[in-house]
C-alpha positions in Angstrom: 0.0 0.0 0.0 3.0 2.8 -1.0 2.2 5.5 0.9 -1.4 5.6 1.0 -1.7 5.7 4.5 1.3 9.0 4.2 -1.4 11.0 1.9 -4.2 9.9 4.1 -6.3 8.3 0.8 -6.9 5.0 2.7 -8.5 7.1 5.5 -10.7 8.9 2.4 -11.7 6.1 0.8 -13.1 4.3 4.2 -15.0 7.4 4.7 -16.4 7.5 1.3 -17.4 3.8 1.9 -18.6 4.5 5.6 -21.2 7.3 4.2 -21.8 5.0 0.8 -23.0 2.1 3.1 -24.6 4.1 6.0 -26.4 5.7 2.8 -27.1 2.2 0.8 -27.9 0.2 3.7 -31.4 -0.1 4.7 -32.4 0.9 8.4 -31.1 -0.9 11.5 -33.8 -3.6 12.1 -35.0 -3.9 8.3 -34.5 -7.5 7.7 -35.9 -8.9 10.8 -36.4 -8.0 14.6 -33.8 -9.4 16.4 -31.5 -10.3 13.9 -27.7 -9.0 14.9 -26.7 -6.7 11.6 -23.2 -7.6 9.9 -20.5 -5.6 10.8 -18.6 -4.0 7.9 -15.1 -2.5 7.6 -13.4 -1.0 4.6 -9.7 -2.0 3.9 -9.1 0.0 0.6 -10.7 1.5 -2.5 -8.7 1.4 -5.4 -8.8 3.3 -8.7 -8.2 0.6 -11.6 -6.7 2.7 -14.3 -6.9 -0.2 -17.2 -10.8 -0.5 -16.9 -12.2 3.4 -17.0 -14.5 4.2 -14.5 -14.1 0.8 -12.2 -12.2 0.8 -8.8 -12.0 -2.4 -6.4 -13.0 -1.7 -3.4 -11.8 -4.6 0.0 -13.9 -5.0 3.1 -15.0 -7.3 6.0 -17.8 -8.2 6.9 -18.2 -9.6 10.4 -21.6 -11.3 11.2 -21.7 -11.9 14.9 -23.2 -15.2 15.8 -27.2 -15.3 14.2 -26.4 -12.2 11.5 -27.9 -11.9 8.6 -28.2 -9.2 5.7 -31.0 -8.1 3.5 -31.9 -9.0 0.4 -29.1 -6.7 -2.2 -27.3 -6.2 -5.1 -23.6 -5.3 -5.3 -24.0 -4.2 -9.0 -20.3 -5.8 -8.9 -18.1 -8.4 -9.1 -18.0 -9.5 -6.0 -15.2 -12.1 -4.6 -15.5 -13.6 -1.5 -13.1 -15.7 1.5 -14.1 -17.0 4.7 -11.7 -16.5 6.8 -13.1 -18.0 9.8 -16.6 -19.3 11.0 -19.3 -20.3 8.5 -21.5 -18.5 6.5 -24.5 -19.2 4.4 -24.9 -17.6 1.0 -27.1 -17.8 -2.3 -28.0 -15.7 -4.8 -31.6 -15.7 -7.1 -31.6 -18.8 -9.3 -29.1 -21.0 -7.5 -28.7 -23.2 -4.3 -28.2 -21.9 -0.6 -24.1 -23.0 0.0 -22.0 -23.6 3.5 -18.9 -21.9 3.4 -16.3 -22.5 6.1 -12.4 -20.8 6.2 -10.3 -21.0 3.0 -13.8 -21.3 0.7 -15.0 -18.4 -1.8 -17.8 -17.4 -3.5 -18.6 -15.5 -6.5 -21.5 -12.6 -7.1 -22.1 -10.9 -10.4 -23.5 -7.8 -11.2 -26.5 -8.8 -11.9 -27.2 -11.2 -9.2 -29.9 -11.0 -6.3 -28.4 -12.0 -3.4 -31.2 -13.6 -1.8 -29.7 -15.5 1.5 -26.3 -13.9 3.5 -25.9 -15.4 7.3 -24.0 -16.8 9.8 -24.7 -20.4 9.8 -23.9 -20.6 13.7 -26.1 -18.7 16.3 -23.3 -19.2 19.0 -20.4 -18.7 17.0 -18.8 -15.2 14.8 -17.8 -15.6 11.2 -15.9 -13.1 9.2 -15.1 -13.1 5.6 -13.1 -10.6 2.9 -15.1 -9.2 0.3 -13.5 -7.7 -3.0 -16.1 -5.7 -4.9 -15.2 -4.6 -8.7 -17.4 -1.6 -8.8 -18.1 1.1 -11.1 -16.4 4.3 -9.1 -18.5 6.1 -6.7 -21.1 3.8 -6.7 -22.3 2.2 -3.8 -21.4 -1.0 -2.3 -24.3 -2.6 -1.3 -28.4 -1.9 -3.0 -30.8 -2.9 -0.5 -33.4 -4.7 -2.8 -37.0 -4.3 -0.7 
């Protein structure tokens, strides 16, 4: 990361994607009373200067044990890890998959995704999320 953290543009970027997904996301509660919210963290945003108008953006997601998120769209090409726990994912059209540490899943720009939860009520599970995104846009499209 040369010197992004010297000019400060890592700090810009996570408060670009703070506001885009305090904006984007739908209210606290939304999906479901009692259902813990995912907790998101931006690691980077970066400006991909051989595909115009795209960045890639890198975040966690944390779901404390019983999370789960709304029904969205990314709008992106969206790459995911586990990196610890297990989480539950499926997108319009396809089948509900288990994914535990070391798995990924994929998310196209024109998928629903329908189902995104911890599979353990008891236990966290965090994963890395890389998003290929058109710049500025937002991260996450709640879908009601």
């Amino acid at each position: 990361m040369r010197n992004i953290f010297k000019h400060g543009l890592l700090a810009s970027a996570a408060g670009v994607l703070v506001t885009t997904i305090a904006v984007a996301a739908p209210p606290h509660g939304s999906h479901g009373a009692g259902v813990p919210e995912p907790i998101v963290t931006p690691l980077m945003t970066k400006a991909l200067p051989d595909f115009p108008g795209k960045e890639a953006l890198m975040i966690t997601v944390d779901y404390p044990p019983g999370a789960a998120d709304p029904i969205h769209r990314h709008d992106a090409h969206a790459f995911v890890y586990v990196l610890e726990g297990s989480i539950v994912m499926q997108v319009e059209g396809e089948k509900e998959v288990t994914l535990t540490p070391g798995q990924t899943y994929y998310e196209g720009p024109n998928d629903l995704h329908t189902v995104g939860r911890n599979a353990s009520k008891t236990k966290p599970a965090k994963f890395v999320v890389v998003l290929i995104k058109e710049q500025g846009a937002p991260a996450l499209i709640p879908v009601q």
